[in-house]
matplotlib code that plots the C-alpha trace (Angstrom):
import matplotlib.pyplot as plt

x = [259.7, 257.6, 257.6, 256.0, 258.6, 261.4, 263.1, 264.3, 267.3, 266.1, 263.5, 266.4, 268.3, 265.3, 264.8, 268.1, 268.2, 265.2, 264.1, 260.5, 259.6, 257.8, 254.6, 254.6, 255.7, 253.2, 250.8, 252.1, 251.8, 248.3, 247.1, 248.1, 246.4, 243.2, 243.8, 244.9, 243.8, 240.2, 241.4, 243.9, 242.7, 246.0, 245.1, 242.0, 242.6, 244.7, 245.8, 246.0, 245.3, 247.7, 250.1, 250.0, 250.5, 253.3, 255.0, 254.9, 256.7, 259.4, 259.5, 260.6, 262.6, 264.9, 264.9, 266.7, 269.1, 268.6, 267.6, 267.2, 267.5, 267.6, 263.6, 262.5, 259.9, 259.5, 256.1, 255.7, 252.5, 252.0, 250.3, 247.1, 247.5, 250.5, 248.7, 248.9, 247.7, 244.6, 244.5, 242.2, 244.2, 241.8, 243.8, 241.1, 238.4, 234.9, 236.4, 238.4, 237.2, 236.1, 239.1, 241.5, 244.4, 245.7, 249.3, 251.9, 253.6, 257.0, 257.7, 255.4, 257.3, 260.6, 259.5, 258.0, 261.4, 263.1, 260.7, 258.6, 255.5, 252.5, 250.5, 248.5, 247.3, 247.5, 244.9, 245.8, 244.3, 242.5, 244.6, 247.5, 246.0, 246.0, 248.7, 246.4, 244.5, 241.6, 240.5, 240.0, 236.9, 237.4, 238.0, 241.3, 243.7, 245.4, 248.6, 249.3, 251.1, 247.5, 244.7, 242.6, 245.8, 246.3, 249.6, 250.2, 249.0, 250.9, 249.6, 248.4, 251.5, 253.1, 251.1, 251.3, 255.0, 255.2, 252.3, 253.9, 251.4, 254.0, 257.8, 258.4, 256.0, 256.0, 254.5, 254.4, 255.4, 254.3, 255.0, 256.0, 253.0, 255.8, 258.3, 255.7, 253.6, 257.7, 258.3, 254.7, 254.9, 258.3, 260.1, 262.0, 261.0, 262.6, 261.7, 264.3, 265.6, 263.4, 263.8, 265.4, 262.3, 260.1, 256.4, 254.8, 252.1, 251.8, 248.7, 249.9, 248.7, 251.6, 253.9, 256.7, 256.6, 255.8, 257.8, 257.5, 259.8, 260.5, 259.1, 260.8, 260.9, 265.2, 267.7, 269.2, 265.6, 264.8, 267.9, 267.4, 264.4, 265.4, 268.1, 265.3, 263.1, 265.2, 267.0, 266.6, 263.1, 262.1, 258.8, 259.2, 260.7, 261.1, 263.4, 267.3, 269.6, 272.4, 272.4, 271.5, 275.1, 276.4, 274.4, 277.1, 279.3, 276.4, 278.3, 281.0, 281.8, 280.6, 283.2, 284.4, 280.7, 279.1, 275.8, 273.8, 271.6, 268.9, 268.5, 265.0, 263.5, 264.7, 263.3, 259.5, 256.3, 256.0, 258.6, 257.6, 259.1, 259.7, 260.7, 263.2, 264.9, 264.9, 266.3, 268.9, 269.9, 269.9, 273.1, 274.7, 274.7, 275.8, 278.6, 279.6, 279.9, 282.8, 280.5, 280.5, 277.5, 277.4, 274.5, 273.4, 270.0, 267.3, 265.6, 262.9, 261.7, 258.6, 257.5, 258.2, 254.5, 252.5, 254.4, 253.9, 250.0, 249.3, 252.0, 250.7, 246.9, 247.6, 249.2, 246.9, 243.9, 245.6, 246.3, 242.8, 240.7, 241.4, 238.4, 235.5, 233.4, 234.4, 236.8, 237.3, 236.4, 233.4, 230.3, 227.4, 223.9, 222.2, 223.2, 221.6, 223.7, 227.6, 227.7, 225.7, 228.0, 231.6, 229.8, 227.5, 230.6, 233.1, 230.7, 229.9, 233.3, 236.2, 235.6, 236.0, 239.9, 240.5, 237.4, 239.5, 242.5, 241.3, 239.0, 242.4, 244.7, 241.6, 242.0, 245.4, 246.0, 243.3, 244.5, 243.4, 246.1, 248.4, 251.3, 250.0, 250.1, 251.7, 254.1, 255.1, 254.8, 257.6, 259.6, 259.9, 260.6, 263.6, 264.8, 264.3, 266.6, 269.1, 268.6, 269.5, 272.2, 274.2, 273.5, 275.0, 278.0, 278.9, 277.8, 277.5, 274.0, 270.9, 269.1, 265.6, 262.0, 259.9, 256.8, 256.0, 254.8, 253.2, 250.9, 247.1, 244.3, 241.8, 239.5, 241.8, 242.5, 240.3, 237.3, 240.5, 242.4, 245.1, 245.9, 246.3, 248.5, 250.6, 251.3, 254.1, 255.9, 259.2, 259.0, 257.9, 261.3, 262.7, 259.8, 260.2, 264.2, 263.7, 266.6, 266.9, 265.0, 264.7, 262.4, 264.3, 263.3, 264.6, 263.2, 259.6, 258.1, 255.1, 255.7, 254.8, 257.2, 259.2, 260.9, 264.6, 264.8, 268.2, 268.3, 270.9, 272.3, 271.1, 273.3, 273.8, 271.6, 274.6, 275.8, 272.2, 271.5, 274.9, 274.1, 270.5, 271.9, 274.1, 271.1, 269.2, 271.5, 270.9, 266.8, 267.1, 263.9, 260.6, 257.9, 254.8, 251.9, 250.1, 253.5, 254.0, 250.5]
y = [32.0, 28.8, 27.8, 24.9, 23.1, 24.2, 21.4, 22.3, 23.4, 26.1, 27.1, 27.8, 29.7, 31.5, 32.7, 33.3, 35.7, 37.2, 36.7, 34.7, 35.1, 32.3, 34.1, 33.9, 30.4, 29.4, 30.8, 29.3, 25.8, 26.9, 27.9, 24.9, 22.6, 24.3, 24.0, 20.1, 18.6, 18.2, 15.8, 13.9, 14.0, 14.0, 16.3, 15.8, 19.0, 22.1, 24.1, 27.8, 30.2, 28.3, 27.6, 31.4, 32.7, 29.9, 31.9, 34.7, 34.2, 32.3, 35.3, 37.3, 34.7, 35.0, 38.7, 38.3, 35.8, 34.0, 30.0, 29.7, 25.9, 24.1, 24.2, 27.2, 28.6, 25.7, 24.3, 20.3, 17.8, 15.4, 11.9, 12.1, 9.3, 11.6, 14.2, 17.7, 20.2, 22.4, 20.9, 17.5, 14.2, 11.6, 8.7, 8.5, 6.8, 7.3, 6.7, 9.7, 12.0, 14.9, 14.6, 17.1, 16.6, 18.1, 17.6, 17.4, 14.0, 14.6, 14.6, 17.9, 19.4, 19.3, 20.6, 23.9, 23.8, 24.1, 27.0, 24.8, 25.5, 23.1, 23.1, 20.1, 17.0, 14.1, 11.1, 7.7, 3.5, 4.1, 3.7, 3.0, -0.3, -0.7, -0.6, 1.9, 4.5, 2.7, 1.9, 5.8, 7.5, 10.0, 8.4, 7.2, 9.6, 9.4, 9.1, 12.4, 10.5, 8.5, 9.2, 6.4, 4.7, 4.1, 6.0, 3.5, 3.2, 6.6, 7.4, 11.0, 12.5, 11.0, 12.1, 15.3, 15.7, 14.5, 16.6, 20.0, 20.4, 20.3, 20.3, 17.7, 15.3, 12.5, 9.3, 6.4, 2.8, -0.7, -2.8, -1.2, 1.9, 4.9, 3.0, 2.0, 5.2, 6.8, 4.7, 4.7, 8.5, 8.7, 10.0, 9.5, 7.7, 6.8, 4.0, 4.8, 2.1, 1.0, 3.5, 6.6, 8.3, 9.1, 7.4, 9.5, 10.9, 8.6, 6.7, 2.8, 0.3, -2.1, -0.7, -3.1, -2.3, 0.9, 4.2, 7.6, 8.8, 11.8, 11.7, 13.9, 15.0, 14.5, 12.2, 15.5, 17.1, 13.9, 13.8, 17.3, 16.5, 13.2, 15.2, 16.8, 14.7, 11.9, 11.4, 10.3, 11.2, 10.4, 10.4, 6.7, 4.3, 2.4, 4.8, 4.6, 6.9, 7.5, 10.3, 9.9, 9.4, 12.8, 12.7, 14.8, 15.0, 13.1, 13.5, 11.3, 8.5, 5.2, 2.8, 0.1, -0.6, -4.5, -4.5, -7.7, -9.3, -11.2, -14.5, -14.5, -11.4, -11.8, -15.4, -16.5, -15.0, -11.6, -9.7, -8.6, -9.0, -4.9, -4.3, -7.0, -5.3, -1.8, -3.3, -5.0, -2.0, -0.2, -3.1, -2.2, 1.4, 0.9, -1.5, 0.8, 3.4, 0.8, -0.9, -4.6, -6.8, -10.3, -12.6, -12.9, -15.7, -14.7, -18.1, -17.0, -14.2, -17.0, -16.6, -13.3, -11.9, -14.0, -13.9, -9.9, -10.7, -12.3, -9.9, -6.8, -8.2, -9.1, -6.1, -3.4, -5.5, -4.8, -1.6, -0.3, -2.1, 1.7, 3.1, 2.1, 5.0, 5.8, 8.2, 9.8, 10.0, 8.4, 6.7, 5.1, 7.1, 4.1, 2.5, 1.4, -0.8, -0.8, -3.6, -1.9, 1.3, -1.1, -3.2, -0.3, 2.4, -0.4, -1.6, 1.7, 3.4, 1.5, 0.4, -3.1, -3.6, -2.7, -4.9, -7.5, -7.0, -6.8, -10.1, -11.5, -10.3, -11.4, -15.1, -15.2, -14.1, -16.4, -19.4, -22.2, -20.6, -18.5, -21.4, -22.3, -18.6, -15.9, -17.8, -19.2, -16.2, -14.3, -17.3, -16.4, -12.9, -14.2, -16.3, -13.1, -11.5, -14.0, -14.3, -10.7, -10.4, -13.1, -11.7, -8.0, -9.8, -10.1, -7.0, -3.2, -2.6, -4.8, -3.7, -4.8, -4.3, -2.1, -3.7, -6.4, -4.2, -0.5, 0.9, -1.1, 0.5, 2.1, -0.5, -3.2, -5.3, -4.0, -7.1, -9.5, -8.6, -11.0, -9.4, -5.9, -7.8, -9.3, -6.0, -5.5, -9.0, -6.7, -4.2, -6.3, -7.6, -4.3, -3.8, -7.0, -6.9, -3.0, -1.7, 0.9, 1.3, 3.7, 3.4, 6.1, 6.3, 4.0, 5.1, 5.4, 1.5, 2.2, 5.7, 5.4, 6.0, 2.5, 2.3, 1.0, -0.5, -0.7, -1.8, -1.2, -2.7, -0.4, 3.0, 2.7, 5.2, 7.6, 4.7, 4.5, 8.0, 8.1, 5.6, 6.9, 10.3, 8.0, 6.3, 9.6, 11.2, 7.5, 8.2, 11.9, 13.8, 13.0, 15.4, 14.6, 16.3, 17.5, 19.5, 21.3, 22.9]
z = [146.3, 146.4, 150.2, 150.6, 147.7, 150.3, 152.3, 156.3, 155.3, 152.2, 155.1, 158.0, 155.2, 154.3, 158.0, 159.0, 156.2, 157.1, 153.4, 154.8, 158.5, 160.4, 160.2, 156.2, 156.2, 158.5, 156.5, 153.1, 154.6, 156.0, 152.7, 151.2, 153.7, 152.7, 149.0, 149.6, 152.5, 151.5, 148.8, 150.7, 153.8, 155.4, 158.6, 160.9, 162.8, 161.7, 164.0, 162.5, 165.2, 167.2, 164.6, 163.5, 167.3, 167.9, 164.3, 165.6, 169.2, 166.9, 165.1, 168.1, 169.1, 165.9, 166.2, 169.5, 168.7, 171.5, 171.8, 167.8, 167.0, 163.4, 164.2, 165.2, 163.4, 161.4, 161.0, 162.1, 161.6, 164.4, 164.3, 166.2, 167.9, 170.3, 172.8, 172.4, 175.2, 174.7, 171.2, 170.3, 170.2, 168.9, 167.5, 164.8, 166.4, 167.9, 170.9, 171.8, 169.2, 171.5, 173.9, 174.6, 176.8, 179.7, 178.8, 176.3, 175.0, 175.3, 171.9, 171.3, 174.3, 172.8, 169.9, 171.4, 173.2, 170.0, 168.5, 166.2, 165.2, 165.2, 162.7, 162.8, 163.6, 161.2, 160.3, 160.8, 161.5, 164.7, 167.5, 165.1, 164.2, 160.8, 157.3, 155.4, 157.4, 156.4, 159.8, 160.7, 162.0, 159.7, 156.3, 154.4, 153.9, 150.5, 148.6, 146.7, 144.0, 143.4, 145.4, 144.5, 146.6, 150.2, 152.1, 154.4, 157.8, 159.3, 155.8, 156.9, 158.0, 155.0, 152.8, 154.9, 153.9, 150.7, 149.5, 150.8, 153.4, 156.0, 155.6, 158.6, 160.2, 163.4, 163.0, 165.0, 164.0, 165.9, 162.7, 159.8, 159.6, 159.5, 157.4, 154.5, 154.8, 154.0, 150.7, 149.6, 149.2, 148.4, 151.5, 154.0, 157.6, 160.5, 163.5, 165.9, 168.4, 170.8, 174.3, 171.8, 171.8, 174.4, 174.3, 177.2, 175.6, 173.1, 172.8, 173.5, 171.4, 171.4, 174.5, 173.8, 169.9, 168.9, 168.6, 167.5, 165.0, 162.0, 158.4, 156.3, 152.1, 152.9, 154.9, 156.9, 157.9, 159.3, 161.1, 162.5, 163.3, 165.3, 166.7, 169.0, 169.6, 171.1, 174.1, 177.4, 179.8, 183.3, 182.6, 180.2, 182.1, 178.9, 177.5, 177.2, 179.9, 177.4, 174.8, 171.6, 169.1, 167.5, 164.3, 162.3, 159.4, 157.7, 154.3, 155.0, 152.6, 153.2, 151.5, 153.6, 154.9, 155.0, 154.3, 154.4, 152.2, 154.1, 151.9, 153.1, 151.9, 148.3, 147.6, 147.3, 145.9, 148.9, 146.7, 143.2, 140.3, 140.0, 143.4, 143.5, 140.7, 142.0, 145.2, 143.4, 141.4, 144.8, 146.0, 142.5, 143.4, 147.1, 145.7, 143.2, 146.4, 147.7, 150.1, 150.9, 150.2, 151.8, 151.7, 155.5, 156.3, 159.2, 159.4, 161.6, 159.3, 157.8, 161.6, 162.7, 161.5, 163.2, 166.2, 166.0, 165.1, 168.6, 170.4, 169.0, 169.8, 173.0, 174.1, 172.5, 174.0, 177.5, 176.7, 174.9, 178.5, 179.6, 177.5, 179.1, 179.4, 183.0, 183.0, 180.2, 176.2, 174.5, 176.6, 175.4, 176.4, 176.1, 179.6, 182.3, 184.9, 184.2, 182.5, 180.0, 180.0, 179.9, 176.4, 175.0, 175.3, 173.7, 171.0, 169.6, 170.4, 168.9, 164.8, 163.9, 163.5, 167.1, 168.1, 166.6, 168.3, 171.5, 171.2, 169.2, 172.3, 174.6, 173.5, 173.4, 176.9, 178.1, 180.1, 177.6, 174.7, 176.9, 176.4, 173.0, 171.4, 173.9, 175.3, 171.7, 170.0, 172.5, 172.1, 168.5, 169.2, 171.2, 167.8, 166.1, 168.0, 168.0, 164.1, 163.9, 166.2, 164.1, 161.2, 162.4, 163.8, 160.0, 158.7, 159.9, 158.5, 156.5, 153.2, 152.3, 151.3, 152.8, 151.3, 148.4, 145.5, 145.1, 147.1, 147.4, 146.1, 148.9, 149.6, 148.0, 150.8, 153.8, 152.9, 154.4, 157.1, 156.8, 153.6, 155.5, 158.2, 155.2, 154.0, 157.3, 156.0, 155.5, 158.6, 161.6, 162.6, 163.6, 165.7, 167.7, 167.9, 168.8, 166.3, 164.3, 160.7, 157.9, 154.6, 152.1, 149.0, 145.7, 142.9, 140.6, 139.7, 137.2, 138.4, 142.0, 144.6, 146.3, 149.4, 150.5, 154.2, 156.1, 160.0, 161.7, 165.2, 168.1, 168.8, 164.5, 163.7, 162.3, 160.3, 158.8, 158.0, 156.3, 153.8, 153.8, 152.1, 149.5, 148.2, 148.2, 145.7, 143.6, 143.1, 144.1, 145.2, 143.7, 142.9, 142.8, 141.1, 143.9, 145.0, 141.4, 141.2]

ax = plt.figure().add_subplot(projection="3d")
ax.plot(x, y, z, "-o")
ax.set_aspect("equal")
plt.show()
């Protein structure tokens, strides 16, 4: 029985018939990470002793019967970019790389709540800033599928997932990071609607853009997985007060459905050649299923990067002015007034994509270009909104790219970083309108792993994973080398 090949559900089985315990598939996935993870680089701390004693108190918890959920005892990767308590959260840079919090994000809470076991932390772009994990303190991760190849920029828990090194992951996503790190190793990610899930404890780096949300090898582990982890928290103040929609009967047909065809994302030189036809057989298949397809047009889309360029600058800027030696985390020996100890710490702490964003967000927010770039830029993400809310008013969901092509090469892009920024052409809208969005996978072009985007109006996120699990049964499950050794 090959463990680490088993998806949630083959796992739950598994336990429930007391065929594997918690302890033994703990320790599969453990052995695994050892064999693997010094290749891909997908985990900058594992967690086994913790891991191994969290097993074992799920173990008595099945033996009793009592409190079992569609988690327990299941092992789960976490970005490390959302705290954990007792247990380093670094968020991949110099920065924080020694610090261990005193708390729990919510998120991890819920999921010791439902009997999960940790088992790791995952790499990712310092501070989440980044498409490629390239931006790390501790290296690039890599795609299992090509490891000379980025995973995108929640690329370690991913690659994590994809790679068997842990059946479910959480990733975060401020522009696209969890959605392209999903299609570029061949899973399946979801950014839930902005206020689902609870960002306390989660590192901020874009407050008004980012959330946390499941990556999974199937459509229903990543529901199962969002099923616990959202919902309602008084400790965000950002997050939404109603319960999250009843995410079952997940098999029902989805014939009758409108799905819309953003004019936009299919015309001009961003889309290849080969992904434009593997999205297009994906609308054959889906109209072949009895759903609807109607062309729908989101004129702001040529705008909606940059504005989330200066947005996404000018908020992690604010947000990042918190490490400065003081109170916590790195700080500069070399100091001798505080001046010193504020530019020493910062120089020598943060790596040179976050130095950019905050002098980026710096300048934006200053007085001389508040109107001309912050001001303009939120203006745009008010036309983005609009645009999107027309176009739903004709449709029940949207299908498109996740990115332009395959996956960039490590090192590919990193000499310009408007080429990294291009690389979130597709996902940014969903961040800056705050909907719902899932990459599941297409199908193989040039025999790596492509992506298929749908957003959804906010409370859709049933309607989503529904058609999610048609178009998995279209490209079915892809295995990857690394996975069949």
């Amino acid at each position: 029985m090959e463990l680490c090949t088993m998806c949630l559900g083959e796992l739950r089985k598994a336990l429930d018939n007391k065929e594997a315990s918690s302890k033994e598939i703990t320790a599969a996935f453990l052995k695994r990470i050892r064999g693997f993870n010094p290749e891909l680089n997908a985990l900058v701390t594992v967690t086994e002793e913790e891991a191994l004693a969290a097993a074992g108190e799920a173990d008595t918890r099945l033996a009793r019967g009592n409190g079992v959920t569609p988690l327990t005892g299941i092992p789960v990767a976490v970005a490390d970019n959302i705290c954990t308590q007792g247990v380093r959260t670094t968020c991949s840079s110099r920065m924080l790389e020694d610090f261990i919090p005193p708390y729990d994000a919510t998120i991890v809470s819920r999921l010791k709540q439902a009997g999960a076991v940790l088992i790791g932390k995952t790499n990712l772009d310092e501070f989440a800033a980044g498409t490629s994990t390239e931006y790390s303190r501790f290296g690039p991760a890599r795609n299992p599928w090509d490891v000379n190849r980025t995973p995108g920029g929640a690329g370690g828990a991913a690659a994590a997932v994809a790679a068997g090194l842990a059946p479910l992951a959480v990733g975060s996503d401020t522009g696209g990071s969890l959605r392209r790190a999903a299609a570029f190793c061949g899973i399946t990610g979801i950014k839930p609607a902005y206020g689902r899930v609870s960002r306390y404890g989660l590192a901020a780096l874009g407050s008004s853009l980012e959330q946390a949300g499941p990556l999974a090898r199937r459509v229903d582990d990543a529901a199962a997985l969002y099923r616990v982890i959202a919902g309602p928290d008084p400790y965000d103040t950002t997050c939404l007060p109603t319960p999250v929609e009843d995410l079952d009967r997940l098999e029902e047909g989805i014939d009758g459905l409108k799905i819309g065809i953003p004019r936009e994302y299919f015309t001009g030189a961003e889309l290849l050649p080969e992904m434009k036809n593997l999205l297009l057989s994906t609308v054959k298949s889906l109209e072949e299923m009895g759903v609807r397809t109607v062309e729908v047009s989101l004129p702001s889309t040529r705008y909606a990067l940059a504005a989330h360029i200066l947005l996404a600058a000018a908020e992690g800027g604010s947000n990042l002015a918190r490490y400065d030696g003081v109170r916590y985390g790195y700080r500069s020996p070399e100091t001798k007034d505080i001046f010193s100890l504020y530019t020493k710490t910062r120089q020598e702490g943060f790596g040179d994509e976050v130095k950019r964003r905050i002098i980026t967000g710096t300048l934006v927010l200053s007085t001389e270009c508040y109107n001309d770039y912050y001001l303009r830029a939120q203006k745009i993400r008010t036309l983005v909104i609009k645009d999107f809310s027309k176009a739903f008013s004709g449709c029940d969901l949207i299908l498109a790219p996740v990115n332009s092509g395959l996956p960039p090469k490590v090192g590919e892009k990193r000499s310009n970083p408007l080429d990294m920024y291009l690389e979130e052409y597709f996902t940014v809208a969903a961040n800056l309108t705050g909907i719902p969005a899932l990459s599941v996978p297409g199908g193989l072009v040039d025999g790596l792993p492509a992506g298929v985007q749908l957003m959804g109006p906010a409370g859709a996120e049933r309607t989503l994973l529904r058609v999610a699990r048609r178009l998995e049964t279209v490209a079915g499950e892809l295995l990857i080398p690394a996975r069949k050794k």
